[in-house]
LUMTI-769496 format. One record per residue: residue in three letters; y, z, x of N, C-alpha, C in turn. Coordinates in steps of 0.2 Angstrom, whole numbers, plus 5000, padded with zeros to 4 digits. Each point is the difference from the previous one (the first is absolute). Example, Ala and Ser with C-alpha at 12.3 -4.5 7.8 and 13.67 -1.06 7.14 Angstrom:
ALA497250395066500650004996500650005004/SER500549964998500650015004500550034996/
END
This chain:
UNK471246375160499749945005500549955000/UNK500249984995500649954999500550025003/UNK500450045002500450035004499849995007/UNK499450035002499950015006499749925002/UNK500049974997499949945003500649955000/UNK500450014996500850004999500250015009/UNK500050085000500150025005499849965008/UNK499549974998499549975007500249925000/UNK500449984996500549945000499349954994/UNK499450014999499649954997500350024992/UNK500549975000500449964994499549984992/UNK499449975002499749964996499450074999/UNK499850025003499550074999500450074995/UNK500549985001500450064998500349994994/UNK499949934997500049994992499649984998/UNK499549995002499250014996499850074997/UNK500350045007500050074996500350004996/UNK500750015000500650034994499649954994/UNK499649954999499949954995499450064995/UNK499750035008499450044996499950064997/UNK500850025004500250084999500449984993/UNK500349964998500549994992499449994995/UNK499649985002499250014994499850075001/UNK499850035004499550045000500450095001/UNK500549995003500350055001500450034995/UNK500150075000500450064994500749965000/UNK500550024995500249964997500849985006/UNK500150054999500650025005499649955008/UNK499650015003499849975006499949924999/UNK499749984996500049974998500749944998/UNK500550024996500749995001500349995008/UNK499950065003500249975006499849945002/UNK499150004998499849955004500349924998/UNK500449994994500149954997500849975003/UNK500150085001500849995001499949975007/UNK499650035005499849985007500049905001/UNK499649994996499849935000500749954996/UNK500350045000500849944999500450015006/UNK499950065005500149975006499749975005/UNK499549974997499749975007500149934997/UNK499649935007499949934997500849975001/UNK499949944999500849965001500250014992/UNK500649985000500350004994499850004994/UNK499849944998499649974996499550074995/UNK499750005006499550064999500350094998/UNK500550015002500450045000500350004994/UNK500449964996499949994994499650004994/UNK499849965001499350014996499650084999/UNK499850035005499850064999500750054996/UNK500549995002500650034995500050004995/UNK499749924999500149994990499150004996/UNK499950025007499150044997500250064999/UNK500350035004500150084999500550034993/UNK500349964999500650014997499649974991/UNK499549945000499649994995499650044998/UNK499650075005499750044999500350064999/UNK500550025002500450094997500549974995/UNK500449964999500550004997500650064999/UNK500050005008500750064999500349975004/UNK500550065000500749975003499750015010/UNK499950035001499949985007499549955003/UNK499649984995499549945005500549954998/UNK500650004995500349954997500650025008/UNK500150035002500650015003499849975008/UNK499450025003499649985004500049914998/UNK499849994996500149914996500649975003/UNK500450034997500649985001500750005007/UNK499450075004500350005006499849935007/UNK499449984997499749955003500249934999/UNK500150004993500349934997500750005005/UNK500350054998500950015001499849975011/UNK499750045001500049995011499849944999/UNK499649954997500049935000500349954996/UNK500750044999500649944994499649974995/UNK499450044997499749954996500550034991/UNK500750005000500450044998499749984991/UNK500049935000499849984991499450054996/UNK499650025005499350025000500250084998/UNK500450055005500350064997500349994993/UNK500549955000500450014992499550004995/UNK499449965001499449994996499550054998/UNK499850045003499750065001500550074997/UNK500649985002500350064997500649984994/UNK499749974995500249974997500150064994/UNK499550064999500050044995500450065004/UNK500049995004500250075004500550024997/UNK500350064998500550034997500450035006/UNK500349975003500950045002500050065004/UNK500050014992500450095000499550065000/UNK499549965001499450075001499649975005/UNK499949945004499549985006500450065006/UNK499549965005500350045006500549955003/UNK500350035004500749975003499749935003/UNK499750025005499749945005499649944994/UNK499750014998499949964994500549964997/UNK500550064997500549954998500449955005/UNK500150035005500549965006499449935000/UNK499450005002499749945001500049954994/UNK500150024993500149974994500849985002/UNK500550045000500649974999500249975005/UNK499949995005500349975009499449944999/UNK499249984997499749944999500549964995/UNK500350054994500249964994500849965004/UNK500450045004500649965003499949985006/UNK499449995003499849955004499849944998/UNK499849994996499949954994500549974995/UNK500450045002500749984994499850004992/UNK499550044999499950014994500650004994/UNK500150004996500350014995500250094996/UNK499450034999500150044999499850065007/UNK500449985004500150065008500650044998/UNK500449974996500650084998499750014996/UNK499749994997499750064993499650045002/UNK499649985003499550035004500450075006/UNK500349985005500350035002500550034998/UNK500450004993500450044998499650074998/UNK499449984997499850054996499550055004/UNK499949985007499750035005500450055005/UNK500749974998500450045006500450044994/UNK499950014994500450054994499750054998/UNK499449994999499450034996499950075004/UNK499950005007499650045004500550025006/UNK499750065005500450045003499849935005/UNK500950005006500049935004499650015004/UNK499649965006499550035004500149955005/UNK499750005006500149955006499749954997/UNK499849994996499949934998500349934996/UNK500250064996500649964997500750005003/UNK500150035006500550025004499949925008/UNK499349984999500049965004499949944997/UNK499849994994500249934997500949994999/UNK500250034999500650024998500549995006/UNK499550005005500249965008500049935000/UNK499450004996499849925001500549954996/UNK500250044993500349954994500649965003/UNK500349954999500849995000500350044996/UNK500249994995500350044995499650044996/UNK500050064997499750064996500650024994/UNK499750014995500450034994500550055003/UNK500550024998500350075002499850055001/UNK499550034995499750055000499450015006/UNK499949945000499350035006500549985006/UNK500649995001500550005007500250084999/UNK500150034994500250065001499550055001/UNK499649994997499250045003499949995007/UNK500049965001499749975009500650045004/UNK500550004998500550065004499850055000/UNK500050044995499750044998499450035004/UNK499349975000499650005004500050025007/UNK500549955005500150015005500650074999/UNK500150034995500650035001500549995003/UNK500349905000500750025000500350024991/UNK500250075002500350024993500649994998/UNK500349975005500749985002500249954997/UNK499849965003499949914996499850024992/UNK499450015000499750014991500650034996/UNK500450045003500550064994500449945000/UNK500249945004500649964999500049954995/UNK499150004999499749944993499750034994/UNK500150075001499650014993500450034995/UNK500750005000500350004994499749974990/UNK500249915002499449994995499750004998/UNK499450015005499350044996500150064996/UNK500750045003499850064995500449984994/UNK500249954998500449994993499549944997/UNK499250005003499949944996499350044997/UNK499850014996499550054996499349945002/UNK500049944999499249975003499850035008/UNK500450045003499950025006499650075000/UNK500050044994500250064999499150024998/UNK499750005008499350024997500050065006/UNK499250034998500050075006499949975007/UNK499749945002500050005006500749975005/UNK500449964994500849985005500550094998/UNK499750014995500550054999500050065007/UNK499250015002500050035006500349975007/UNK499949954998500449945008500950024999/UNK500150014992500750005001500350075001/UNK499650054999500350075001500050015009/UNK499249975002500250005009500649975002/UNK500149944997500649965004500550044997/UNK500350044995500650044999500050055001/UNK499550035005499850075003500349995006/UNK499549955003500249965008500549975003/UNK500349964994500349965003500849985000/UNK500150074996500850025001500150074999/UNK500650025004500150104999500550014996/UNK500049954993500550024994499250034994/UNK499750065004499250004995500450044995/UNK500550034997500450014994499849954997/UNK500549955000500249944997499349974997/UNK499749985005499249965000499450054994/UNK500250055001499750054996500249964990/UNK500750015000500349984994499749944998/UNK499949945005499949935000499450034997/UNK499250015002499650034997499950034994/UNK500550054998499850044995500449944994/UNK500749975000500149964997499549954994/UNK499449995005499649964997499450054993/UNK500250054999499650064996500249954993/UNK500449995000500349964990499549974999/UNK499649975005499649925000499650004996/UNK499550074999499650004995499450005005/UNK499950015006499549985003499350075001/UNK499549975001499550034999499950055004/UNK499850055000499850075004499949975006/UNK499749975001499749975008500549995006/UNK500549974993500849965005500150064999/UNK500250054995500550055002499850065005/UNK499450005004499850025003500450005006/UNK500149925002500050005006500950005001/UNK500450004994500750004998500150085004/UNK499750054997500050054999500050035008/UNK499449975001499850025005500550005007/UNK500149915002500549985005500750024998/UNK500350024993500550024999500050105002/UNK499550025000499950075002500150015008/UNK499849955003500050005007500649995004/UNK500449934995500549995003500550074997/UNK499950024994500750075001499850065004/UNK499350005004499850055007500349995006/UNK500349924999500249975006500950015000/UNK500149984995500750024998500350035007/UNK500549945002500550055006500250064996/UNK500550004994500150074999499650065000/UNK499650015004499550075001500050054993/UNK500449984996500450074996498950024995/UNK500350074997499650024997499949944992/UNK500649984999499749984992499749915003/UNK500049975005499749945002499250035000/UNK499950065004499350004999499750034994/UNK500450044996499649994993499949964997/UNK500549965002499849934995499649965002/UNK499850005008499349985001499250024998/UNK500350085001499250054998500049974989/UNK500550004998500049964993499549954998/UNK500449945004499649945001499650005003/UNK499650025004499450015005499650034993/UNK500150064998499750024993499949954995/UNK500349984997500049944995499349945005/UNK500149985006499749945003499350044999/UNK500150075000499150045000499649984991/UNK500650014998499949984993499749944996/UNK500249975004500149925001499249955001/UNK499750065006499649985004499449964996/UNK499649975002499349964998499750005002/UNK499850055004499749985007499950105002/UNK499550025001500050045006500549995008/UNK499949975002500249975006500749994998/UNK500149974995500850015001500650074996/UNK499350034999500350094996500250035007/UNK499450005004499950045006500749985005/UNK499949935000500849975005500650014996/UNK500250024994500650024998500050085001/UNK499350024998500450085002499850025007/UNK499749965005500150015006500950015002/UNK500349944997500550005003500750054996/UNK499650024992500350044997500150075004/UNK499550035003499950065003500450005007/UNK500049935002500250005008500949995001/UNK500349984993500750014998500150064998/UNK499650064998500250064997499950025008/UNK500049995004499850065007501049985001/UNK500449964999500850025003500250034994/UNK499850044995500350064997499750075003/UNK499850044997499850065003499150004997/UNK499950055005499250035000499850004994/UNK500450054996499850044993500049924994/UNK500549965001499849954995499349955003/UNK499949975006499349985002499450054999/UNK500250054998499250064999500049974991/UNK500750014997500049994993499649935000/UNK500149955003499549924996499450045003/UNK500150025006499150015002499450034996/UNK500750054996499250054994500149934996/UNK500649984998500249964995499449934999/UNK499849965005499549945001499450015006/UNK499950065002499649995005499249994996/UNK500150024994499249974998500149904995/UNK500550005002499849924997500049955007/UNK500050025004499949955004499349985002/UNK499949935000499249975003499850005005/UNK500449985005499549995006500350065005/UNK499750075001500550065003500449985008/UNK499349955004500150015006500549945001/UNK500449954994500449965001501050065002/UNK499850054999500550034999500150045007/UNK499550005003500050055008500549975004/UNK500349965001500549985002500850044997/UNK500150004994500550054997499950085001/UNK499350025002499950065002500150005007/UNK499949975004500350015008500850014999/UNK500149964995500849985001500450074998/UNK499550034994500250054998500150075003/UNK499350005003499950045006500750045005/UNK499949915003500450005004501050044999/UNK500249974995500450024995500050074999/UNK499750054998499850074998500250035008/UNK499650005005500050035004500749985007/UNK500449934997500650005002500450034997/UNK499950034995500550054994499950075002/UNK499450015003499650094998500050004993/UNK499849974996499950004997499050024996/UNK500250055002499250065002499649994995/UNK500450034995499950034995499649954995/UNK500649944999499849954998499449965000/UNK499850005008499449975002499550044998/UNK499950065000499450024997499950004993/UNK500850004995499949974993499549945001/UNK500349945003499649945002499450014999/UNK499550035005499650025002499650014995/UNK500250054997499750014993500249974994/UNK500349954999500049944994499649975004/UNK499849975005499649934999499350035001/UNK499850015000499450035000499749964993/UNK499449985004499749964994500249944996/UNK500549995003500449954999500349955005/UNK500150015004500349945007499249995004/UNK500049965004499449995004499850055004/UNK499450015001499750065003500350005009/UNK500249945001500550015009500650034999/UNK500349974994500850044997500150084999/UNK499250014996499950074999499850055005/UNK499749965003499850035010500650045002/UNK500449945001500850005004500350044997/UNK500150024994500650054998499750085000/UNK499249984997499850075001499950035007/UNK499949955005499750045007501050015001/UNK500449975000500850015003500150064997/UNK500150004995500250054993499850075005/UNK499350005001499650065002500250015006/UNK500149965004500450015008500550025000/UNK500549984994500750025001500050084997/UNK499550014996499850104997499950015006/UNK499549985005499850055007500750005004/UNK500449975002500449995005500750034996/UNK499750034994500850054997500649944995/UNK499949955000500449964997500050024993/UNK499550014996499950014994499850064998/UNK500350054993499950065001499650014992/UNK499450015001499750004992500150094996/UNK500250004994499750054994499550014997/UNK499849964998499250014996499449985004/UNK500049975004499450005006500050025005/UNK499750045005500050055003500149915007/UNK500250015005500149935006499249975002/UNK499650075003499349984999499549964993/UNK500350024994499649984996500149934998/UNK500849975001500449944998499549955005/UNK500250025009500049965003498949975001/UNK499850054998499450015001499849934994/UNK500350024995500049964992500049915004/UNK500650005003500449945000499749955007/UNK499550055004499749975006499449954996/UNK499750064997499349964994500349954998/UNK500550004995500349945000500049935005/UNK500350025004499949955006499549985004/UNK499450045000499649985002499549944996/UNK500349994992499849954998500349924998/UNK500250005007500549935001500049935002/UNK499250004998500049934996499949965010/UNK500149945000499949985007500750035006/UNK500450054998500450015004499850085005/UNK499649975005499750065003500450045003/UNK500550005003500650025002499950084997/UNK500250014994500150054996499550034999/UNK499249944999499650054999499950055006/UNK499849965006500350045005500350085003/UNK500549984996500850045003499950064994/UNK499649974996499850064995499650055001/UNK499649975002499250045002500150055005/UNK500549985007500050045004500450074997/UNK500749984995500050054995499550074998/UNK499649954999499650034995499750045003/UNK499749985009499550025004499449984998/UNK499849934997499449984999499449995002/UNK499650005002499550005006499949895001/UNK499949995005499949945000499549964998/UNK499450034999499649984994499949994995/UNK500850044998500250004992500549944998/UNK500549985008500549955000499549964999/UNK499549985004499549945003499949974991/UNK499750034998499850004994500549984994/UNK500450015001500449974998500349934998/UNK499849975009500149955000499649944998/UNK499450034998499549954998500349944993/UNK500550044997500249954991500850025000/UNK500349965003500750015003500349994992/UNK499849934997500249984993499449934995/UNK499950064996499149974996500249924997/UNK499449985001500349954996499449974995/UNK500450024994499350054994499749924996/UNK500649945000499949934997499449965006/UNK500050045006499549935002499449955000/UNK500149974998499249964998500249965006/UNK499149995003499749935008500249944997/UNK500449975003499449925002499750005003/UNK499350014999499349995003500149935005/UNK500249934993500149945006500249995005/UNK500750034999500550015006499650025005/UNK499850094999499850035006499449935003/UNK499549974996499449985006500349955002/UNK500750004998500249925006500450025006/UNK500450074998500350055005499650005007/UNK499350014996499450065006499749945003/UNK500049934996499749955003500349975006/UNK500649995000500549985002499950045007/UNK500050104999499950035006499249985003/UNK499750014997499149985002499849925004/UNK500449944998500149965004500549985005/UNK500550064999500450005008500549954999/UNK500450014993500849965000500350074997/UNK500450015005500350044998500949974999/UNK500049935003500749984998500050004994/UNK499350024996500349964991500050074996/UNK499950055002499950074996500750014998/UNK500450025005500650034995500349994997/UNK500349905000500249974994499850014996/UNK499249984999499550014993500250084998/UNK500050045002500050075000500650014995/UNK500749985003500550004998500049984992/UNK499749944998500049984993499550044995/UNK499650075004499650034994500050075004/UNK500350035003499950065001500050064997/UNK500349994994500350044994499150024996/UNK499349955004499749994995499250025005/UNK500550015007499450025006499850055002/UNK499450034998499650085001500250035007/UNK499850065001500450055004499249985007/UNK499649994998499449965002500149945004/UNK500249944996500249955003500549975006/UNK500750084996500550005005499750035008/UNK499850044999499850035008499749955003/UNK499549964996499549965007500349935000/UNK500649984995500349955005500550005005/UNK500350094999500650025006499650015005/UNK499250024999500050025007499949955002/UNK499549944998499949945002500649975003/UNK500749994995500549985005500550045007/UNK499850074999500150045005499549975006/UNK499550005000499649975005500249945005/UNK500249964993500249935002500750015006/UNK500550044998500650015005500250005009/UNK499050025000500250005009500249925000/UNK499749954997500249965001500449954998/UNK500150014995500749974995500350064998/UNK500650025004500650064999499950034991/UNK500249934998500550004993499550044995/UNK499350015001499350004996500250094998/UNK500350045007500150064998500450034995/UNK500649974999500650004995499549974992/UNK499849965002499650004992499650034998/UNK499850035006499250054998500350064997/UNK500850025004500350104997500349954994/UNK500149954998500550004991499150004997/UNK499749975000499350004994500050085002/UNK499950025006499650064999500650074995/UNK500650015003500550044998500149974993/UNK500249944998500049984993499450064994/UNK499649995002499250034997500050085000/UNK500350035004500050065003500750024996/UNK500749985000500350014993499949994996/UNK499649974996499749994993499349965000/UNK499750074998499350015000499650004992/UNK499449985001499550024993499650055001/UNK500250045005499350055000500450045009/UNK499650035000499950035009499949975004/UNK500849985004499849955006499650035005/UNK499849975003499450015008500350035005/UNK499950035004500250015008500249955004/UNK499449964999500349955004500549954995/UNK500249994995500649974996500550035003/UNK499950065001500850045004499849975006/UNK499850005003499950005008500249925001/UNK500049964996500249924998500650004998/UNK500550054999500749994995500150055006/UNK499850035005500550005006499750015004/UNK499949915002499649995007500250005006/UNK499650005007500350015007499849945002/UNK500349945001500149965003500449975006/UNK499949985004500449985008499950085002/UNK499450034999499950065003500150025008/UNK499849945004500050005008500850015000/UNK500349954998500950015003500350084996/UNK499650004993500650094998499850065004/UNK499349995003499650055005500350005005/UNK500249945003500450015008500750015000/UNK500349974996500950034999500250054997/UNK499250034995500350094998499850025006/UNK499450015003500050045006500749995006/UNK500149945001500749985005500450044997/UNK500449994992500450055001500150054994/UNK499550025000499950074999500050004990/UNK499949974997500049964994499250054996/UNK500250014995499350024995499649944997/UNK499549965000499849965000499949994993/UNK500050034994500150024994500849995000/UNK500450025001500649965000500249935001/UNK499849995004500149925004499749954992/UNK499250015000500049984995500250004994/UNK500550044998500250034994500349984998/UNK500849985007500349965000500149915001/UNK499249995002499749925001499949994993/UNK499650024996499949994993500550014995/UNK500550035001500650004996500349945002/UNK500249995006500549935002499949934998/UNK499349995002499649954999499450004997/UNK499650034997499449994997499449975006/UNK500250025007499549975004500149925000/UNK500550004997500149915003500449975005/UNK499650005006500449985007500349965000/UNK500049954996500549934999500850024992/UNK500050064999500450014996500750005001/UNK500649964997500450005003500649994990/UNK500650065002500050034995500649934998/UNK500450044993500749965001500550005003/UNK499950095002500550005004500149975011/UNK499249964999499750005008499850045003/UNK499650064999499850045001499349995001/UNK499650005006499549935003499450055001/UNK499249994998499650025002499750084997/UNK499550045004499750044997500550064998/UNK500550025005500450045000500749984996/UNK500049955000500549964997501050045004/UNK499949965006500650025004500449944999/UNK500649994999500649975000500149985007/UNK500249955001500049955007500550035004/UNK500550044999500550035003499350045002/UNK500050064999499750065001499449965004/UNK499749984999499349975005500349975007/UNK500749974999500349995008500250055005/UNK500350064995500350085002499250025002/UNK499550004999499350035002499849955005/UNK499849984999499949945007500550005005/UNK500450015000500450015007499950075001/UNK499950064997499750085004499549995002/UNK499549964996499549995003499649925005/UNK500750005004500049945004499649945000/UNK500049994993499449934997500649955001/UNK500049915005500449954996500049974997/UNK499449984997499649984993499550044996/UNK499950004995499750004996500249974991/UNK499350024997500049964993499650064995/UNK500849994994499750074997499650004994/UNK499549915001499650004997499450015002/UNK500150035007499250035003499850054996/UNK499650025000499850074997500150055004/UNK499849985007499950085005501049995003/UNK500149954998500850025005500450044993/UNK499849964995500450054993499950055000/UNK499350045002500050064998500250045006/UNK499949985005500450035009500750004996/UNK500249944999501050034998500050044994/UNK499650004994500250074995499750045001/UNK499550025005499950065004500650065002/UNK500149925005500550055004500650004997/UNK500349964995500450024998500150064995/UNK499350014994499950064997500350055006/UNK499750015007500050055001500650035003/UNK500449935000500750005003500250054995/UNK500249984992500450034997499650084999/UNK499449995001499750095000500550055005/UNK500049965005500450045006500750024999/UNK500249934998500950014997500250034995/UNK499650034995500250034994499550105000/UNK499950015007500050055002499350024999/UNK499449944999499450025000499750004992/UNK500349974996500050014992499949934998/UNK499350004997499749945001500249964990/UNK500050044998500449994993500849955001/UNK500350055003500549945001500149965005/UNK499449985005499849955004500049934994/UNK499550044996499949954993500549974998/UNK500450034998500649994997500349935004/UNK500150035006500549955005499549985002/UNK499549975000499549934999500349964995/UNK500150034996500249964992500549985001/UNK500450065001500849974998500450025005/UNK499950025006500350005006500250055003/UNK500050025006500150075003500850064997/UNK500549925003500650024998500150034992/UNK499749944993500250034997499650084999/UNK499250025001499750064998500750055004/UNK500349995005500350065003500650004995/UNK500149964996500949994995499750054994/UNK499449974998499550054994499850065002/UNK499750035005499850055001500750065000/UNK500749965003500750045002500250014992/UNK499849964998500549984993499450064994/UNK499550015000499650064997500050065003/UNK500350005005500150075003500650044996/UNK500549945002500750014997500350024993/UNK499249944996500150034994499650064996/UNK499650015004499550054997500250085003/UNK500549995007500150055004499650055003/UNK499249955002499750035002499449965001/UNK499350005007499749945000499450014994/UNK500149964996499250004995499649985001/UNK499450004999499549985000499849924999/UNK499749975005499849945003499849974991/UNK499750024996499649964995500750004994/UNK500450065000500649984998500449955002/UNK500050015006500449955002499949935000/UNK499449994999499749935000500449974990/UNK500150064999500249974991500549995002/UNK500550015004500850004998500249955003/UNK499549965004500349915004500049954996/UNK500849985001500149954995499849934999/UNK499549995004499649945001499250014995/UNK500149974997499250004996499349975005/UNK500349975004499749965004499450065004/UNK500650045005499750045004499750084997/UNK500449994995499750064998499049984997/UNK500149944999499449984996499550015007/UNK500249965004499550005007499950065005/UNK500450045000500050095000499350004999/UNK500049994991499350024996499650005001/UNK499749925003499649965000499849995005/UNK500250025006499850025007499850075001/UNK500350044997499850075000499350004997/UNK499749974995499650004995499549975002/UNK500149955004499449965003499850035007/UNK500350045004500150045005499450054996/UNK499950044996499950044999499349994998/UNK500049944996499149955000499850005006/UNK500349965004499650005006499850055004/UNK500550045000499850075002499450034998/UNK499950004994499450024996499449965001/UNK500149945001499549955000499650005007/UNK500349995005499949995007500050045006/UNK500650054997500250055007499750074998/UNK499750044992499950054999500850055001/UNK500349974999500550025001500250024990/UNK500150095000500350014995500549984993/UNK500049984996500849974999500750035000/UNK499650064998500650064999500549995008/UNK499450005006500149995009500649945000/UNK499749944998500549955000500649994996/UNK500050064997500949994992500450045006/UNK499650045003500650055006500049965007/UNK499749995001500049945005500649975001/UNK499949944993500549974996501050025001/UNK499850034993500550034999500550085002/UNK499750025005500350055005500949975001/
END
C-alpha cells in the first residue's frame, strides 16, 4: 500500500505505510520498508531515516546506503565519522571510495594512508580508478595500477622496473598487476619471464610464487621463438603455478592454461596430461571452452582416432556439455567411416556413445542430435527435457518469494526482476513460473517485460529442484510479437518455429536490444544490412527499433540467405551469423579438405568461429522446442528440415 500510494504521488500516505509495514511486516519486507523511507521527505528527513536504518542492522549496506546519502549532500565530516572503523581491505569498494574522496575532500591528514592501503590491498576496480581521477598526485604504485586497469600496458611496463627490485611491493595482488603488465605490455615475454622468475631467491610465500610461476609460464607460451623447448618450459611453470595454488580457482586457471599450451605440441601428449589431471580439476564446465578448442584442433588434423581416445577419457570427468560433444562427434565420425573400430562392433560404440550424449546437461543441441540417432520416440525426448540439470542444494527463500508474488499480485512489475536478480539462486520452480508469466503478460505493453519473463523462466528450466512444468518450458520459449512472426513467415515463406528460434537466440525478445557490435533490435540486424533490405523492399525510413519493421527485415533477410545458399536453411544460419561470403569460403574449404560433401552437423564442428558454431546450436535447438511445443511438429522432422 505504501507503494501504491507512493505511486498515486500521496508522498505523506505512503510513509505512514512503509512506518507500518517496518513494524508489522516479515523481515525482509519490512527492510525494504525501512530502506523505502530514506528515500522519501526533504533532506533532513532523508538522513535521519539512514542513520535509523544503519542504527538498527548494523551492516555494511544500511552503513553504505548512510553514507551514500551523507556523501550526495557534502555532508563529507559525517562520512569520515561513521566510517571510522571501516576496514580498507575488506569493505566494499563504493564504501571505500565515499571514505577516501570524504577524507581528501576534507584534507584530512590521514587520506594517503587511507588510500594507500585501499588501492594495495585489493584487486583495482572503477573506484579506485575514479578517485585516482580525482587525486592530484597518487603514490607510484596506484599510478601504475591505474594504468594497468585501464590497460595501458605500455606506459605501466615503462614504470615498473622498481617495483620489481623493491620486496615491500611483492604481495599476491601487485604480483598479479605485475605479471599482466609484463605479459601485456612488451613483446620481450622471454626476457619478462626471467624478470619474474629472478624474484624466486626471495623467499616468498606460495601465494606469491604462484603468480611468479604462473605469469612467467604464459609469458614463455608467448615466446616469439615458437620453438619446442619455450613451450616446455612453460607447461613446467604452468605445473609448478598448479602446485603453488591456494585456491581452487586458481588450480583450475593454471591448468586451464596448462592444457591449452599442450594443444601446439601433438595429440598424443594433450591426451597424456588429460588421463594425467582430468580428475583434479574443480569446476569441469570451467574447461569447455579448451574442449571446443580442442575439438576444433582434432578434426583440423583428422585426427579421428584420437578424438574418440578423447571421448572416452573424459567421460565422467569433463562437464556433461563437453562429454555430450565428443561422444555424439566421436559416434558421427564412426558412422560417416572416419573412424575404424576393433573391439567394438560401429553399432555397438555408436549406440554406447549417443546415450552418452543424450545426457548433456543444459546443452540441448546434442541431446537432440542424439536421440534422433538413437530413433527415440518424442515422448521419450519430451521427457527428458523436464531436469536438464538438478539442482540437489536448493533451499526457498519463502521471504523473498512473498515479496516476488506480492509485487506480481499488486501490479508492479517494474520491481520483479531487479529483486529477482538478487535471490534467484533461492526462488522455487513455483514461484519462478508465475512471476514470468505475470511479466509475460505485462509485455504487450511494456516490450522489455518479455526478455525478463524468458531469463527468470529459462534460468529455472536449466537448473531445476524437481520436474519443471509444461508451462515452465512453454515460458523459456515463448511466442511473443506473434502478430508480426505470423505475417512475414507467411509473406515469405518462413517456418514460424524457426523465425522464433532465431528471435530468441539473437535477442532474448528484447526489441530495444542493441549489441556491441550495433546490431539493433529483435533480429538484431547491423545498420548496413537493414539499408541493403529496405531499399528491395522499397521502405525510405524506417526504425529498427520497431518490433514489426525488425522482424519484416530479419524475415526477409533469413529468407534471402535460405534462397542464396541453395535452400539450406543450416547455412542460412551460418551467414546470418557470420556472413554469406564467408559460409561459401567454409563450405568450399571442407569440401576441399574432406574431398567430399559431409554432412551438415559435421560441418557445423569444423567453423573456425566459436561464435557461429555456438549459434548453429542454439537456434537449431530452440527450433526444435517450438516445433514440439506449438506446431506438433516432430523433432526428428525439424533436425532434417534443418540440416538437409
Amino acid at each position: 500500500m505504501g507503494l501504491r500510494n507512493l505511486q498515486l504521488g500521496d508522498e505523506a500516505t505512503a510513509i505512514r505505510e512503509f512506518k507500518r509495514s517496518s513494524k508489522k511486516s516479515s523481515e525482509l519486507i519490512a527492510r525494504k520498508s525501512r530502506e523505502m523511507l530514506t528515500t522519501l521527505g526533504p533532506i533532513d528527513n532523508r538522513i535521519k531515516e539512514c542513520f535509523s536504518l544503519y542504527d538498527f542492522y548494523q551492516d555494511e549496506d544500511s552503513l553504505l546506503r548512510l553514507c551514500k546519502e551523507l556523501y550526495a549532500n557534502r555532508e563529507y565530516a559525517q562520512v569520515i565519522a561513521v566510517t571510522e572503523e571501516t576496514d580498507l581491505s575488506e569493505c566494499s569498494n563504493e564504501l571505500a571510495y565515499y571514505r577516501c574522496s570524504s577524507l581528501h575532500i576534507k584534507h584530512d591528514t590521514s587520506f594517503q594512508q587511507n588510500y594507500y592501503k585501499w588501492c594495495t590491498t585489493r584487486p583495482f576496480t572503477r573506484e579506485q580508478y575514479q578517485l585516482f581521477c580525482e587525486v592530484e598526485k597518487s603514490p607510484a604504485i596506484v599510478t601504475l595500477r591505474s594504468l594497468a586497469y585501464i590497460r595501458n600496458y605500455g606506459a605501466a611496463f615503462e614504470r615498473i622496473q622498481p617495483f620489481l627490485e623493491n620486496e615491500k611491493f611483492f604481495t599476491p595482488i601487485l604480483l598479479s598487476d605485475f605479471g599482466k603488465i609484463l605479459l601485456y605490455g612488451s613483446a620481450q615475454y622471454k626476457e619478462n619471464a626471467e624478470k619474474l622468475l629472478s624474484l624466486e631467491s626471495k623467499g616468498l610465500s606460495k601465494e606469491n610464487l604462484f603468480y611468479i610461476h604462473f605469469y612467467a609460464g604464459r609469458l614463455y607460451e608467448k615466446a616469439l621463438n615458437k620453438s619446442e623447448d619455450n613451450t616446455q618450459k612453460a607447461l613446467e611453470l604452468l605445473e609448478m603455478a598448479m602446485e603453488d595454488a591456494t585456491s581452487s580457482e586458481k588450480y583450475d586457471n593454471a591448468l586451464w592454461y596448462f592444457l591449452s599450451t599442450s594443444l601446439k605440441l601433438s595429440s598424443s601428449r594433450t591426451i597424456e596430461y588429460l588421463e594425467k589431471y582430468k580428475d583434479t580439476w574443480h569446476d569441469s564446465a570451467y574447461f569447455d571452452d579448451f574442449f571446443d578448442a580442442l575439438s576444433l584442433k582434432l578434426i583440423a588434423e583428422h585426427s579421428w582416432k584420437d578424438y574418440y581416445k578423447i571421448a572416452k577419457i573424459i567421460r565422467n570427468a569433463a562437464s556433461k556439455e563437453a562429454t555430450a560433444k565428443f561422444n555424439y562427434v566421436a559416434a558421427r565420425l564412426i558412422q560417416e567411416g572416419f573412424i575404424t573400430l576393433t573391439a567394438l562392433s560401429p553399432e555397438e560404440a555408436c549406440t554406447d556413445m549417443f546415450n552418452v550424449a543424450m545426457d548433456s546437461g543444459t546443452n540441448i543441441y546434442y541431446r537432440m542430435m542424439a536421440a534422433q540417432r538413437l530413433s527415440l520416440s518424442q515422448e521419450k525426448v519430451m521427457d527428458s527435457m523436464h531436469i536438464l540439470q538438478s539442482d540437489d542444494s536448493f533451499t526457498v527463500d519463502e521471504q523473498a518469494e512473498r515479496l516476488l508474488l506480492g509485487y506480481a499480485e499488486f501490479g508492479f512489475p517494474e520491481k520483479i526482476y531487479e529483486e529477482w536478480t538478487t535471490c534467484s539462486e533461492r526462488i522455487s520452480m513455483d514461484c519462478a513460473e508465475k512471476i514470468s508469466l505475470f511479466l509475460k503478460n505485462c509485455g504487450s505493453s511494456t516490450p522489455s517485460y518479455y526478455a525478463q519473463s524468458l531469463r527468470i523462466a529459462s534460468k529455472k528450466f536449466n537448473k531445476s529442484e524437481g520436474k519443471v512444468s509444461d508451462q515452465l518450458i512453454r515460458l523459456s520459449f515463448p511466442q511473443d510479437f506473434t502478430l508480426s512472426v505470423s505475417k512475414y513467415c507467411t509473406e515469405y515463406g518462413i517456418e514460424e518455429s524457426l523465425m522464433y528460434a532465431l528471435i530468441r537466440t539473437e535477442s532474448y525478445f528484447d526489441s530495444v536490444a542493441k549489441s556491441s557490435a550495433e546490431a539493433s533490435g529483435l533480429t538484431q540486424l547491423m545498420e548496413l544490412t537493414a539499408g541493403d533490405i529496405a531499399k528491395k523492399l522499397k521502405k525510405t525510413s524506417y526504425d529498427l527499433m520497431d518490433a514489426d519493421t525488425n522482424i519484416q527485415f530479419g524475415t526477409f533477410y533469413l529468407e534471402e540467405m535460405i534462397r542464396r545458399l541453395d535452400g539450406s536453411q543450416i547455412l542460412a544460419l551460418f551467414a546470418y551469423n557470420g556472413g554469406i561470403t564467408t559460409v561459401r569460403r567454409w563450405v568450399k574449404n571442407a569440401e576441399k579438405e574432406f574431398e567430399k560433401t559431409i554432412a551438415k552437423d559435421l560441418f557445423l564442428e569444423t567453423l573456425p568461429y566459436s561464435e557461429t558454431r555456438d549459434y548453429g546450436r542454439k537456434v537449431l535447438a530452440s527450433a526444435i522446442m517450438y516445433g514440439i511445443l506449438y506446431y506438433d511438429t516432430p523433432y526428428s522432422q525439424t533436425i532434417l528440415n534443418i540440416m538437409q
